[in-house]
Chimera marker file (.cmm) of the C-alpha trace (Angstrom):
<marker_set name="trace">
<marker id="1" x="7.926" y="-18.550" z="-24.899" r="1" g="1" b="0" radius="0.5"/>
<marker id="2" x="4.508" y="-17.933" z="-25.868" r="1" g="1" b="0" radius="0.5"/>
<marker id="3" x="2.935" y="-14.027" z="-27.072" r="1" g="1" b="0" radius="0.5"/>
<marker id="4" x="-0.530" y="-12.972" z="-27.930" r="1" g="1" b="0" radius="0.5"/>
<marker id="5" x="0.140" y="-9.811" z="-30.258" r="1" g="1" b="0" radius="0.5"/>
<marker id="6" x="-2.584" y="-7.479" z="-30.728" r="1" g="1" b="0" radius="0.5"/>
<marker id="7" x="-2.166" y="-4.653" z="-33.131" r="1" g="1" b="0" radius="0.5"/>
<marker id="8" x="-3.277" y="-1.702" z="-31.667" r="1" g="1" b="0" radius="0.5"/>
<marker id="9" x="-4.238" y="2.086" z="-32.131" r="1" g="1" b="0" radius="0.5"/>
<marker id="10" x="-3.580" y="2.227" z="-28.466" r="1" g="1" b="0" radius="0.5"/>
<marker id="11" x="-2.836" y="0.672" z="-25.509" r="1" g="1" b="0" radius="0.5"/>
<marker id="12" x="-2.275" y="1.211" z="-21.742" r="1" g="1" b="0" radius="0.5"/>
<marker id="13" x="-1.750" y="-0.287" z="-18.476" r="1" g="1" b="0" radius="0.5"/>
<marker id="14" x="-3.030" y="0.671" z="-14.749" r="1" g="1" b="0" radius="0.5"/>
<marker id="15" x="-1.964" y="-0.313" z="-11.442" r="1" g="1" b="0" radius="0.5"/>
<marker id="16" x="-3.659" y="0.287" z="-8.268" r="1" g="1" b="0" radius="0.5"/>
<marker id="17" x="-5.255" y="3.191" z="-10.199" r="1" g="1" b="0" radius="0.5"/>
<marker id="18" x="-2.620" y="4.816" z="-11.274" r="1" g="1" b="0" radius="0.5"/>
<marker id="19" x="-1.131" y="4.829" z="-15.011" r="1" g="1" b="0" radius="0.5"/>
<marker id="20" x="1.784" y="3.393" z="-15.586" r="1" g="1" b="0" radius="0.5"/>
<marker id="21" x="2.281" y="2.764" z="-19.366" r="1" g="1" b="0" radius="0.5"/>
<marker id="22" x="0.919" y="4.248" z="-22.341" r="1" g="1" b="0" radius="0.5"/>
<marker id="23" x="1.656" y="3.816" z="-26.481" r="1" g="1" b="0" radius="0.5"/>
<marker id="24" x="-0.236" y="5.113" z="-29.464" r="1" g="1" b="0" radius="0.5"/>
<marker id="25" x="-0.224" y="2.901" z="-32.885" r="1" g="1" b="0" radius="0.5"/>
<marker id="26" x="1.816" y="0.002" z="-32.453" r="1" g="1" b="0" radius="0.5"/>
<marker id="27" x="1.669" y="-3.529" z="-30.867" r="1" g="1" b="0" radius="0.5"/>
<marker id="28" x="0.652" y="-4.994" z="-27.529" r="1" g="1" b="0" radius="0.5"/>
<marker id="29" x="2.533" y="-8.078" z="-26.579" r="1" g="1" b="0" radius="0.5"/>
<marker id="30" x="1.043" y="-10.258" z="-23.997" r="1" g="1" b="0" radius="0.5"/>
<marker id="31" x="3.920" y="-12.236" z="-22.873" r="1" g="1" b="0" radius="0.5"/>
<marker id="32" x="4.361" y="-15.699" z="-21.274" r="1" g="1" b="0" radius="0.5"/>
<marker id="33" x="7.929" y="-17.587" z="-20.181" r="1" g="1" b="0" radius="0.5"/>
<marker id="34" x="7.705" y="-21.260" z="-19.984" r="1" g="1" b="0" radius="0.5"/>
<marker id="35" x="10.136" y="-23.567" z="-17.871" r="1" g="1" b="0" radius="0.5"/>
<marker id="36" x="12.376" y="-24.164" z="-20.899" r="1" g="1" b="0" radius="0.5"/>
<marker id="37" x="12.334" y="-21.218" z="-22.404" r="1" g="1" b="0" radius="0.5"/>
<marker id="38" x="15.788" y="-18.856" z="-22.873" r="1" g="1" b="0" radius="0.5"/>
<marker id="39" x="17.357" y="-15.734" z="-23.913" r="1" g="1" b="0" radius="0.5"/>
<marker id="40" x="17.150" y="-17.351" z="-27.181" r="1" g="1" b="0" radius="0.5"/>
<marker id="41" x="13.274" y="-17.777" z="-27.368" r="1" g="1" b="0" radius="0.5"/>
<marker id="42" x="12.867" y="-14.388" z="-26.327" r="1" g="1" b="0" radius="0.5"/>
<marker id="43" x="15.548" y="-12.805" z="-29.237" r="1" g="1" b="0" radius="0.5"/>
<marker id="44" x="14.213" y="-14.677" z="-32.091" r="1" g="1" b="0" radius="0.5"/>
<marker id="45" x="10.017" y="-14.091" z="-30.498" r="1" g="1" b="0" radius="0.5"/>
<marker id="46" x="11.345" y="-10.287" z="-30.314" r="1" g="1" b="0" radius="0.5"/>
<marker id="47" x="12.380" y="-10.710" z="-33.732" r="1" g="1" b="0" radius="0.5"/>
<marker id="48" x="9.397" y="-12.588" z="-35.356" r="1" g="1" b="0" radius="0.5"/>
<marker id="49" x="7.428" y="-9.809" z="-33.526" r="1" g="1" b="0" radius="0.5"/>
<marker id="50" x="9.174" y="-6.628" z="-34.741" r="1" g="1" b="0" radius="0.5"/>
<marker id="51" x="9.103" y="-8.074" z="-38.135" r="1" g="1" b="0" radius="0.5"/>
<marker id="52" x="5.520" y="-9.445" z="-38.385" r="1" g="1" b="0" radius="0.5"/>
<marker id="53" x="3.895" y="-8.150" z="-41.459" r="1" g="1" b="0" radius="0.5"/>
<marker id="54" x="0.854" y="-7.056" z="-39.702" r="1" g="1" b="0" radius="0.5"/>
<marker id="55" x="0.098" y="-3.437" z="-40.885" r="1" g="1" b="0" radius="0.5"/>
<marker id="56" x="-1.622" y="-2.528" z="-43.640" r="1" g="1" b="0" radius="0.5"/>
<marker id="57" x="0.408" y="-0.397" z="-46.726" r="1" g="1" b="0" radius="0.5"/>
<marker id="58" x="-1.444" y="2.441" z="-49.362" r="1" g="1" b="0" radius="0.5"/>
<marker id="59" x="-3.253" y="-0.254" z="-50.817" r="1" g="1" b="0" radius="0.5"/>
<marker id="60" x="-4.720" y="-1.554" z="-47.472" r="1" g="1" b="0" radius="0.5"/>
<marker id="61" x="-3.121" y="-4.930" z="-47.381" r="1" g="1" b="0" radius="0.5"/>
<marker id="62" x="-0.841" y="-6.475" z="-44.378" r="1" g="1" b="0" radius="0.5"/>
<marker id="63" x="2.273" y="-5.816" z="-45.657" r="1" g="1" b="0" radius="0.5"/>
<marker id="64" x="4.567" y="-3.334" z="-43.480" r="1" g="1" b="0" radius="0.5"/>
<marker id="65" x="6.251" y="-4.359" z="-40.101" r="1" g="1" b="0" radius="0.5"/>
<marker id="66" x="5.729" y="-2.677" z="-37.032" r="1" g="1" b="0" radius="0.5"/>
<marker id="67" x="9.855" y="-2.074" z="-37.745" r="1" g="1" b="0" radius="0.5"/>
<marker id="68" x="8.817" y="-0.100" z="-40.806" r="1" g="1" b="0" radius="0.5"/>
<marker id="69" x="5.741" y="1.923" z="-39.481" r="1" g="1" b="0" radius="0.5"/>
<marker id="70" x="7.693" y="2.975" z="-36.841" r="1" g="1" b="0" radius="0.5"/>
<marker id="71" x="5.047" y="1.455" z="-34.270" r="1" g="1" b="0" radius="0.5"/>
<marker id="72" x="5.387" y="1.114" z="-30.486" r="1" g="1" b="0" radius="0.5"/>
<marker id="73" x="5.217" y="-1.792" z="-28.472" r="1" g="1" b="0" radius="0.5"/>
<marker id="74" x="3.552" y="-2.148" z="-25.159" r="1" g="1" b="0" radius="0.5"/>
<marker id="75" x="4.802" y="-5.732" z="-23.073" r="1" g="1" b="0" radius="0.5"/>
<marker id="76" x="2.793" y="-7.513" z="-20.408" r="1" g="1" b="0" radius="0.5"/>
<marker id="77" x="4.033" y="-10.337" z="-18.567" r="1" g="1" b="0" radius="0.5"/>
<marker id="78" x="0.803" y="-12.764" z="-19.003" r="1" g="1" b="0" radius="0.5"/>
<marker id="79" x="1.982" y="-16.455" z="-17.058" r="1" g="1" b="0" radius="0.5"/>
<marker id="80" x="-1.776" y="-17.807" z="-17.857" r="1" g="1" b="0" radius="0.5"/>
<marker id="81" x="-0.716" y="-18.019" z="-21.656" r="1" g="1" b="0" radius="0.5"/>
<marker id="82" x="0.381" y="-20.975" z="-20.039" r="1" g="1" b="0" radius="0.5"/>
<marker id="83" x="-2.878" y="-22.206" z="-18.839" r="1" g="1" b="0" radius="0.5"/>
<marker id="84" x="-3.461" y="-26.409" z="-19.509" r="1" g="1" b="0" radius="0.5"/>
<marker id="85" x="-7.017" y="-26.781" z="-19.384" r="1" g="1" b="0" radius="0.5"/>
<marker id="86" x="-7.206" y="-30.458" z="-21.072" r="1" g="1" b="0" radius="0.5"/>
<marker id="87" x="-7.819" y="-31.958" z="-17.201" r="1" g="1" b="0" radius="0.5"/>
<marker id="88" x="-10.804" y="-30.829" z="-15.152" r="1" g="1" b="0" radius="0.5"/>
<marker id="89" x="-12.076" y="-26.776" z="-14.526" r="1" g="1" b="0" radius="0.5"/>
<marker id="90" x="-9.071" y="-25.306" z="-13.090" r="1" g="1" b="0" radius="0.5"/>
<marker id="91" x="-6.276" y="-24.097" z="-15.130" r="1" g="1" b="0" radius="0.5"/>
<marker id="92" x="-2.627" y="-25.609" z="-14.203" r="1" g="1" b="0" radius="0.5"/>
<marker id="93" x="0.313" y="-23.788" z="-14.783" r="1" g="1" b="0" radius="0.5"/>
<marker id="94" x="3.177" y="-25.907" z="-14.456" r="1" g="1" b="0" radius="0.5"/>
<marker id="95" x="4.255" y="-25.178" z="-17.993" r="1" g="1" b="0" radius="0.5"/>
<marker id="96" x="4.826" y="-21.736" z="-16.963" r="1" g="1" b="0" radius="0.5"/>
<marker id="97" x="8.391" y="-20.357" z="-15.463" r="1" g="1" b="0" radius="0.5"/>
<marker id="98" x="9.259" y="-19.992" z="-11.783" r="1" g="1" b="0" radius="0.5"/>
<marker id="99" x="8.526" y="-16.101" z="-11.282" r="1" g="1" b="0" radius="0.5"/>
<marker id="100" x="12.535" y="-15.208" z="-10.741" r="1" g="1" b="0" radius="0.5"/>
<marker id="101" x="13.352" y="-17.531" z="-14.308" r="1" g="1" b="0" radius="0.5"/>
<marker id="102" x="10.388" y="-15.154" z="-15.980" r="1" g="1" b="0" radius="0.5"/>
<marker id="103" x="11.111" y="-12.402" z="-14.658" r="1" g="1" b="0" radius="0.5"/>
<marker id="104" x="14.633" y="-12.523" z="-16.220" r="1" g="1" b="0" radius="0.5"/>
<marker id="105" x="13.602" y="-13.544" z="-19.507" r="1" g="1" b="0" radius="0.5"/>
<marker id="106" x="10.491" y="-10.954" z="-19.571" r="1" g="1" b="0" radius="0.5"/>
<marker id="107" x="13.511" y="-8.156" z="-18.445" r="1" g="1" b="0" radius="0.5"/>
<marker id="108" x="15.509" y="-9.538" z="-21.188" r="1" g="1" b="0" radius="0.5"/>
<marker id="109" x="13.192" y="-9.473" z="-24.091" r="1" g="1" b="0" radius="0.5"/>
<marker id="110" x="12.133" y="-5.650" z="-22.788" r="1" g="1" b="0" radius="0.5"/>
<marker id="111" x="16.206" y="-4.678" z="-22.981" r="1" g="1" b="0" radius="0.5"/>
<marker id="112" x="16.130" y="-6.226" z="-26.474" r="1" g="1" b="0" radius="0.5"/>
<marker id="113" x="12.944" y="-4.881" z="-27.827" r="1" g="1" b="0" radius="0.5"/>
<marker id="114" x="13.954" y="-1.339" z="-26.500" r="1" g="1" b="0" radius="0.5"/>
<marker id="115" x="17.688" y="-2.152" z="-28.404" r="1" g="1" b="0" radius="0.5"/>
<marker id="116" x="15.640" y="-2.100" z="-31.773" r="1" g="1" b="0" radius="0.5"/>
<marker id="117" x="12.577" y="0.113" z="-31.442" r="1" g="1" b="0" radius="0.5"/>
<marker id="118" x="12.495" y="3.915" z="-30.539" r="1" g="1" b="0" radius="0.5"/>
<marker id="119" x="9.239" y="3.461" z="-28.426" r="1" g="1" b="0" radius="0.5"/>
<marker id="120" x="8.963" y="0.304" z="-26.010" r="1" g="1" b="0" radius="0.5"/>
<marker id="121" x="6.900" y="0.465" z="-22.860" r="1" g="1" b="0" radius="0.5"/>
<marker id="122" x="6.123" y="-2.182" z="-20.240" r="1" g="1" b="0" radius="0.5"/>
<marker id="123" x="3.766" y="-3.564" z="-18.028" r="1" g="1" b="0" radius="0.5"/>
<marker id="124" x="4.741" y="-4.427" z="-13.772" r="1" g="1" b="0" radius="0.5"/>
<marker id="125" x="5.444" y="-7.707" z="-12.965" r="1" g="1" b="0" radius="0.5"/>
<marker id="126" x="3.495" y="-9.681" z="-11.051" r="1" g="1" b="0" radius="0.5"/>
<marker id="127" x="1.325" y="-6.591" z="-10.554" r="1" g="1" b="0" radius="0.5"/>
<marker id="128" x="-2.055" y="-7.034" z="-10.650" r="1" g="1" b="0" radius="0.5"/>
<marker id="129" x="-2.638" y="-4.874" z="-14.033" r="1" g="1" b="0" radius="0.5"/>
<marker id="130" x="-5.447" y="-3.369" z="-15.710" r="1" g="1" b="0" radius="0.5"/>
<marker id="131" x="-4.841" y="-3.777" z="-19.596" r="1" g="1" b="0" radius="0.5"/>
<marker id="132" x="-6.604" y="-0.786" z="-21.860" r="1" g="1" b="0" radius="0.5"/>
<marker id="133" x="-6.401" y="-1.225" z="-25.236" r="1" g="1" b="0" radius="0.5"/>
<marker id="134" x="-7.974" y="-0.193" z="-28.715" r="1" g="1" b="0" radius="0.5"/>
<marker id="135" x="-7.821" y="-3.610" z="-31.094" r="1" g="1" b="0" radius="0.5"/>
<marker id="136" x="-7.282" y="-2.718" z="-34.498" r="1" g="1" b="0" radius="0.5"/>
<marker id="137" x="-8.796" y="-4.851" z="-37.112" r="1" g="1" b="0" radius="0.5"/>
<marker id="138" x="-8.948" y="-6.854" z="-34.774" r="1" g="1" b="0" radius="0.5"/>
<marker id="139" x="-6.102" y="-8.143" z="-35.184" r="1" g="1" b="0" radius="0.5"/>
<marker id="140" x="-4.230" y="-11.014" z="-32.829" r="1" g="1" b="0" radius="0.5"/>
<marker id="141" x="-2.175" y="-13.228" z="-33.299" r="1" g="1" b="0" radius="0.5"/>
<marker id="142" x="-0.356" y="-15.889" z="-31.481" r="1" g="1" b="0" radius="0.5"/>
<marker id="143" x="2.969" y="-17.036" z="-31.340" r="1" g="1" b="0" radius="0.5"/>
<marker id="144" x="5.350" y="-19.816" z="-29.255" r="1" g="1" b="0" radius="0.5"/>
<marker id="145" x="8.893" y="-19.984" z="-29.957" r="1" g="1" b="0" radius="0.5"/>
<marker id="146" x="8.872" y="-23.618" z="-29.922" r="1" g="1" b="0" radius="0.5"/>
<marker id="147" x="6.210" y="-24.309" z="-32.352" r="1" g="1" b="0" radius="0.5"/>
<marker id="148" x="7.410" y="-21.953" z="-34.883" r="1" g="1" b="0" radius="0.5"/>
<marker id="149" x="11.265" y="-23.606" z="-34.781" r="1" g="1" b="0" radius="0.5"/>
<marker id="150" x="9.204" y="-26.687" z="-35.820" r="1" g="1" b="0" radius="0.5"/>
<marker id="151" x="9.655" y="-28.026" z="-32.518" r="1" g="1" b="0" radius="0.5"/>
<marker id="152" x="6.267" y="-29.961" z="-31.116" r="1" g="1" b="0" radius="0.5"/>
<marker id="153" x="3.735" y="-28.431" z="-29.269" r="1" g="1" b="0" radius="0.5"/>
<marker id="154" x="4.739" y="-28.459" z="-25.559" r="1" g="1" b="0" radius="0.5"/>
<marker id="155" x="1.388" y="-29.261" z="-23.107" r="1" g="1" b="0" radius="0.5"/>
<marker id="156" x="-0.180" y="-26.353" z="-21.445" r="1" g="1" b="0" radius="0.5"/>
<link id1="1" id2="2" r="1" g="1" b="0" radius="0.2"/>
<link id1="2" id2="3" r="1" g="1" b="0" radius="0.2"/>
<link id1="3" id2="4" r="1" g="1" b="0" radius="0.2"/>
<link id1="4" id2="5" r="1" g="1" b="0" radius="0.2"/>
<link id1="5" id2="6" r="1" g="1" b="0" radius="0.2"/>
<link id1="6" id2="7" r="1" g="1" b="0" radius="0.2"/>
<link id1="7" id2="8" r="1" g="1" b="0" radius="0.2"/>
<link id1="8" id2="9" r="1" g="1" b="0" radius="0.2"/>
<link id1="9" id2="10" r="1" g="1" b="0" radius="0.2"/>
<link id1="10" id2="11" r="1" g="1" b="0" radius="0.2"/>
<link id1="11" id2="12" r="1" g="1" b="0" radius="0.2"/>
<link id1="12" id2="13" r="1" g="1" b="0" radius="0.2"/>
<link id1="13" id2="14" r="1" g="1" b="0" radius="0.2"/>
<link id1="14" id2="15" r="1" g="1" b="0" radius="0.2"/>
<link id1="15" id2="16" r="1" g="1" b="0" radius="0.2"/>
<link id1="16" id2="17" r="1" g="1" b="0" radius="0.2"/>
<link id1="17" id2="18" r="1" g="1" b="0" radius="0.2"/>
<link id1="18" id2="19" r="1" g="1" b="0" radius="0.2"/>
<link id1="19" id2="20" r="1" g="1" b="0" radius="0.2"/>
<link id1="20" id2="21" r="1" g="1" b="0" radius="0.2"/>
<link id1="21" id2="22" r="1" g="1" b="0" radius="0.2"/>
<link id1="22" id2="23" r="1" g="1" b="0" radius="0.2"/>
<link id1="23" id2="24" r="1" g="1" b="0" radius="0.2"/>
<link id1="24" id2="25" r="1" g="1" b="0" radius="0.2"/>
<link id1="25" id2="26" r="1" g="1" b="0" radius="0.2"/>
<link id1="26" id2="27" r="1" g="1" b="0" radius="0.2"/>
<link id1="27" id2="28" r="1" g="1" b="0" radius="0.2"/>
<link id1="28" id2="29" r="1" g="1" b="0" radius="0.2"/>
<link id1="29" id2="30" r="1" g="1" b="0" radius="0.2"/>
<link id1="30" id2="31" r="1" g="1" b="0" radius="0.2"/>
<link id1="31" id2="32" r="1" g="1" b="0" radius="0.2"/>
<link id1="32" id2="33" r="1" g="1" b="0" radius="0.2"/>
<link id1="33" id2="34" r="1" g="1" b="0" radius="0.2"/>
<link id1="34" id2="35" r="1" g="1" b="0" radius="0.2"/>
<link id1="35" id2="36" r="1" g="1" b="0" radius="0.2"/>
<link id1="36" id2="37" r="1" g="1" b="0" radius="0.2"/>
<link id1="37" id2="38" r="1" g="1" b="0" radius="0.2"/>
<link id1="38" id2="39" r="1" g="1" b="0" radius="0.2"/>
<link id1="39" id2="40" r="1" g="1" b="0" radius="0.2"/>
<link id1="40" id2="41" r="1" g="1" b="0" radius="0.2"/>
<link id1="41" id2="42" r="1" g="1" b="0" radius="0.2"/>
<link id1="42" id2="43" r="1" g="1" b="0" radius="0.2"/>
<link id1="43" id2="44" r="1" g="1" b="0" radius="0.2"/>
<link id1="44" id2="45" r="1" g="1" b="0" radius="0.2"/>
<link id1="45" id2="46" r="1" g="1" b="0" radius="0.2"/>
<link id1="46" id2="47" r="1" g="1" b="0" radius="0.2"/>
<link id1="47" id2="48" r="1" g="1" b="0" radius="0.2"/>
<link id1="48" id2="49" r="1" g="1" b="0" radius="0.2"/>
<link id1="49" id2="50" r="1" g="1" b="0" radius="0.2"/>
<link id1="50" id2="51" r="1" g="1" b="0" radius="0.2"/>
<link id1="51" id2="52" r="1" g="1" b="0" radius="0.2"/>
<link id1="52" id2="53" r="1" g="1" b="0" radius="0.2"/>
<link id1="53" id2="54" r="1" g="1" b="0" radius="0.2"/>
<link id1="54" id2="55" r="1" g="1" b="0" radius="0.2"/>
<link id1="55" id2="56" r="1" g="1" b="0" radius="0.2"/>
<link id1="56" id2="57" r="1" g="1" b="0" radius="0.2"/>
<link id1="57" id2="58" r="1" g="1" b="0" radius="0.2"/>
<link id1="58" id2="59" r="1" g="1" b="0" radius="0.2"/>
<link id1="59" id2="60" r="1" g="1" b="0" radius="0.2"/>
<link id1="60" id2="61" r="1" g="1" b="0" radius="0.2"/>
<link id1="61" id2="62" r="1" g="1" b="0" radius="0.2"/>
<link id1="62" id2="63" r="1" g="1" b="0" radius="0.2"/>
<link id1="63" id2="64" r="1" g="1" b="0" radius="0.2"/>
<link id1="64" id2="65" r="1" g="1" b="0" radius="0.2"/>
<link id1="65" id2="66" r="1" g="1" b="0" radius="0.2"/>
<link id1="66" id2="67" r="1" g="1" b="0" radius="0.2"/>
<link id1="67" id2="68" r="1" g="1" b="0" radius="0.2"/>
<link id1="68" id2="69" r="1" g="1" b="0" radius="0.2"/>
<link id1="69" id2="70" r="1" g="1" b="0" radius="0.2"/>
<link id1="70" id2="71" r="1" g="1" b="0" radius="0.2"/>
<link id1="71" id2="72" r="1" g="1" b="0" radius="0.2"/>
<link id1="72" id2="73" r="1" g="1" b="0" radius="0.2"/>
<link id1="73" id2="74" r="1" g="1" b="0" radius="0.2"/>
<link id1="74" id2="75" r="1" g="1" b="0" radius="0.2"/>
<link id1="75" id2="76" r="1" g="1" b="0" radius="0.2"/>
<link id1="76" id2="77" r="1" g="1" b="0" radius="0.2"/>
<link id1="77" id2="78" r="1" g="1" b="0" radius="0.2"/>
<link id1="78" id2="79" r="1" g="1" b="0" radius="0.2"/>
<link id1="79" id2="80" r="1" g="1" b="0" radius="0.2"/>
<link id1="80" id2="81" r="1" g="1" b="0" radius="0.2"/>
<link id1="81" id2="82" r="1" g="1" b="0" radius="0.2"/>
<link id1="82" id2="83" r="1" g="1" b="0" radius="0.2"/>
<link id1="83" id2="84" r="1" g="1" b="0" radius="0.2"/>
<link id1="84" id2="85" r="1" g="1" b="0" radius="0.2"/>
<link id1="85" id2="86" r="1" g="1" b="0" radius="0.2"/>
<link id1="86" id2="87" r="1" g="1" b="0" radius="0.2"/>
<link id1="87" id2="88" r="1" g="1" b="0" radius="0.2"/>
<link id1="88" id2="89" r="1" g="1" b="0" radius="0.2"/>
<link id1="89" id2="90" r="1" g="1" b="0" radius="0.2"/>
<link id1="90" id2="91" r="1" g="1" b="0" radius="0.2"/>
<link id1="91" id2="92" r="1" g="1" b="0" radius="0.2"/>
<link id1="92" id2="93" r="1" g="1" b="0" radius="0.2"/>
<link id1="93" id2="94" r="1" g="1" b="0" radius="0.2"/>
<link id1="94" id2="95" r="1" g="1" b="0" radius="0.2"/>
<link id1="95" id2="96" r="1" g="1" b="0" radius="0.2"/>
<link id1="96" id2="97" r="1" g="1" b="0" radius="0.2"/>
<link id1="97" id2="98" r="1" g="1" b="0" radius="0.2"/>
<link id1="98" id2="99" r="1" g="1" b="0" radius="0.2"/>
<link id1="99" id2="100" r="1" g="1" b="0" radius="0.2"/>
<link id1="100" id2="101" r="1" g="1" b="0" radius="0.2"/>
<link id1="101" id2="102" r="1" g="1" b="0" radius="0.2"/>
<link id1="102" id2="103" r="1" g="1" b="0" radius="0.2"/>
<link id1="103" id2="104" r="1" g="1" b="0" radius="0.2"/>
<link id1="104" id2="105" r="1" g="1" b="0" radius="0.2"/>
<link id1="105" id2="106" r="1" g="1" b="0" radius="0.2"/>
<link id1="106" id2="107" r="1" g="1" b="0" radius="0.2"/>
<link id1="107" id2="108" r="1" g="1" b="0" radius="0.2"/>
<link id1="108" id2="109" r="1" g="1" b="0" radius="0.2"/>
<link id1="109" id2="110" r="1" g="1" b="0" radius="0.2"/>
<link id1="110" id2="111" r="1" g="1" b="0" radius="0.2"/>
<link id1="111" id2="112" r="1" g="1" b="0" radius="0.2"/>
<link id1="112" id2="113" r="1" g="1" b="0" radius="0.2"/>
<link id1="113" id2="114" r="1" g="1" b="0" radius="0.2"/>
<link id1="114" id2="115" r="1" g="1" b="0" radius="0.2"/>
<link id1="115" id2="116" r="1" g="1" b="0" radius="0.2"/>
<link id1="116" id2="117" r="1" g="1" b="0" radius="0.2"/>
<link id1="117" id2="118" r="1" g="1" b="0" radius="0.2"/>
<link id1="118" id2="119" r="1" g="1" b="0" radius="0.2"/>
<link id1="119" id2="120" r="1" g="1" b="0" radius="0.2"/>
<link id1="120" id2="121" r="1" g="1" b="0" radius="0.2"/>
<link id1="121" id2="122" r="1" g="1" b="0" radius="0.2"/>
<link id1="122" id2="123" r="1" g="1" b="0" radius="0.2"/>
<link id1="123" id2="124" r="1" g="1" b="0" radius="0.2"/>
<link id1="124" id2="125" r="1" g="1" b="0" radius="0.2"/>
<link id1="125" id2="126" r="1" g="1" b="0" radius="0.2"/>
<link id1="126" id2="127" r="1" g="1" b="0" radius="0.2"/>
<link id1="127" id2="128" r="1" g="1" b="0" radius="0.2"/>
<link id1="128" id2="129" r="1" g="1" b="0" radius="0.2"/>
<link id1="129" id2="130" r="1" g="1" b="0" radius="0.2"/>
<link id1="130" id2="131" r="1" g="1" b="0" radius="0.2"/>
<link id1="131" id2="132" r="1" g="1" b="0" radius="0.2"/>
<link id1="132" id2="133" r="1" g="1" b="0" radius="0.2"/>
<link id1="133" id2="134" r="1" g="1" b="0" radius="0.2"/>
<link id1="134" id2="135" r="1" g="1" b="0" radius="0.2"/>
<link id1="135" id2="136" r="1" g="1" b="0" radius="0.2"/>
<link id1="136" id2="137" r="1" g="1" b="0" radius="0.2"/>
<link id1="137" id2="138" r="1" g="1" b="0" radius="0.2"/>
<link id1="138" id2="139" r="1" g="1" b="0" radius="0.2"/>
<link id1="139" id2="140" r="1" g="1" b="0" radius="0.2"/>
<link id1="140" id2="141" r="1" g="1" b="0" radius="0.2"/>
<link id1="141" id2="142" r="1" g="1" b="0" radius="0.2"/>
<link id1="142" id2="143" r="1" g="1" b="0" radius="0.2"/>
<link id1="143" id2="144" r="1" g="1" b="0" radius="0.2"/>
<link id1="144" id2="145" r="1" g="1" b="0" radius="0.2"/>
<link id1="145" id2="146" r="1" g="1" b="0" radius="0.2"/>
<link id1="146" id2="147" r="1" g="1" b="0" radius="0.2"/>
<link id1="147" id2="148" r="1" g="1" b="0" radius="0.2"/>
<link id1="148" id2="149" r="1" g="1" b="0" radius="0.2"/>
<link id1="149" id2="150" r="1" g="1" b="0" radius="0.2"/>
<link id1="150" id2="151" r="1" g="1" b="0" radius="0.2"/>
<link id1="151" id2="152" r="1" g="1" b="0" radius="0.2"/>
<link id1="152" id2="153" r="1" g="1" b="0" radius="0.2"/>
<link id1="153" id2="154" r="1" g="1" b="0" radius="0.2"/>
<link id1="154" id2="155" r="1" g="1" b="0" radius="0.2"/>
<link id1="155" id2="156" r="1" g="1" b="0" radius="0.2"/>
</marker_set>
């Protein structure tokens, strides 16, 4: 399971015009399931996440959790984290999740992120979304399940 993380004074998402997700200070997660991922590589990304020392303390340095700021945390199911562009111009994504196997896992991370912070708010999936956000620092970061187990980089 792959996430881009951006830390965020704000974030929101729009479909067909219409709002239908909005958090203040906190984290959006961009969110890709690959074809072996499980519930597993969603509860310990959720929990690498939550605990990510990303926010600065009184002194200004990266030290606090989004746990311990009390942030919120906006997810977005993003299948073209997946993209393998090592062959020719056009992005495959056969190392992403059929859409019913993603859909499962995204809806499972969501239940377990909402389990452990007071504020979690989601994107639609499959949805054609329009992503609004406010990048602070900027700071992103990137993270696959896989890789940081130690396991080897999977293609795509």
């Amino acid at each position: 399971m792959r996430a881009l993380i951006q830390r965020v004074d704000g974030a929101s998402i729009t479909v067909d015009g219409k709002e239908i997700s909005r958090i203040g200070r906190g984290v959006l997660v961009l969110l890709g399931v690959g074809r072996s991922d499980s519930k597993e590589d969603a509860e310990y990304l959720l929990d690498k996440i939550i605990n990510l020392r990303i926010f600065e303390d009184a002194d200004g340095k990266m030290n606090l959790s989004l746990l311990e700021t009390g942030g919120e945390m906006l997810v977005v199911s993003q299948f073209t984290l997946w993209a393998d562009c090592r062959k020719g111009r056009r992005p495959s994504f056969t190392g992403a999740a059929e859409p019913q196997t993603a859909k499962n896992l995204y809806r499972h991370f969501v239940e377990a992120a909402r389990g452990r912070l007071d504020r979690v708010r989601e994107g639609e999936f499959q949805a054609m979304m329009k992503v609004g956000l406010v990048n602070d620092g900027p700071v992103t970061i990137l993270l696959d399940s896989e890789t940081l187990r130690g396991g080897t980089q999977r293609p795509g």
